[in-house]
N, C-alpha and C positions, 0 to 999 in steps of 0.2 A: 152396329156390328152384329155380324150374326156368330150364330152357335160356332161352329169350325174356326171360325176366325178367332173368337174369345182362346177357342182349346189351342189353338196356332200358338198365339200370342204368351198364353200360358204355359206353354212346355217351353218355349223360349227362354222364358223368365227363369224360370225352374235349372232349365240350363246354364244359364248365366251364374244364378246361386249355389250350384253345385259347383264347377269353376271356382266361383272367388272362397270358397269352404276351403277347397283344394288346395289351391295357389297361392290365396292371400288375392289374384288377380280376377278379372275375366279374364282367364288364357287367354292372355297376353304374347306368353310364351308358344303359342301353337302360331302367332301368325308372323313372328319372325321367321326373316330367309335364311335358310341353310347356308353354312359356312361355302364360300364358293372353293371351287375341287381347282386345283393348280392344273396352268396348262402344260402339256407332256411336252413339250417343243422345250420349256424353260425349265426344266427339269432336270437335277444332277445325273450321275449314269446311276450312283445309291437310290437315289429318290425313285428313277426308274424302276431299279430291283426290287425295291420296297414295296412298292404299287404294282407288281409284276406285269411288269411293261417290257417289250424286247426294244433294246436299247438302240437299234438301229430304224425298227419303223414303226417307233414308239405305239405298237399295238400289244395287244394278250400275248404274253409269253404262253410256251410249255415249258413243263420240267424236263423234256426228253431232250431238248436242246439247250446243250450247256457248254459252257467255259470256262476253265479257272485259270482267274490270272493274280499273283501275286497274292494267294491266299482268298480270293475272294471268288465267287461264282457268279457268273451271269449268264441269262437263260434268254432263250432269243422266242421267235415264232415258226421260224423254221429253217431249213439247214445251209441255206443262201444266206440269210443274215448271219448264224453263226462262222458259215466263213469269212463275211465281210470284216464283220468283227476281230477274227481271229487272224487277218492281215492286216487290219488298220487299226488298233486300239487306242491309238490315240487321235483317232477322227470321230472319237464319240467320247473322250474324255476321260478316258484309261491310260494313265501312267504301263506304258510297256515295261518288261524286265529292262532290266539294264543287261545288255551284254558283257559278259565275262570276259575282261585282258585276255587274249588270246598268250598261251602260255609260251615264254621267251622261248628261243632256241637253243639248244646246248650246242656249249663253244666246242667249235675241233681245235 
């Protein structure tokens, strides 16, 4: 072995030990995979909001596009979706108001 290979090998080492000092491991932990990110297709319309996703073509919402419906807000990507949205709320898994009894008629 030559000179650079020994120093190679040696800050390796070094590496290693400094790790298991850390960890108790050789970061072990650095080469686990990240938790996998849910896909937006299977996604509640909350989960959506959560993730500020617009619920309709599950991309980046803005704040400037919004909607509240039954106490809750949802925010879209732009003003096409919030329309679609705000005539179909339940083709994206929004409970609509219920509509109010239309009020009796008074008797003649």
């Amino acid at each position: 072995m030559n000179l650079p290979s020994i120093r190679a090998l040696f800050s390796a080492m070094l590496l290693v030990l400094a790790c298991m000092a850390l960890h108790g491991t050789a970061c072990a932990e650095d080469t686990k995979t990240p938790p996998a990110k849910k896909d937006p297709k299977t996604m509640s319309l909350d989960e959506l909001e959560a993730a500020g996703l617009c619920p309709v073509k599950k991309i980046e919402s803005k704040q400037i596009y919004h909607y509240d419906l039954n106490g809750k807000t949802y925010h879209f990507c732009c003003r096409e979706c919030q329309d679609e949205f705000e005539a179909h709320p339940e083709k994206y898994g929004a409970k609509a108001d219920k509509p109010k009894d239309p009020a009796p008629e008074p008797k003649k």
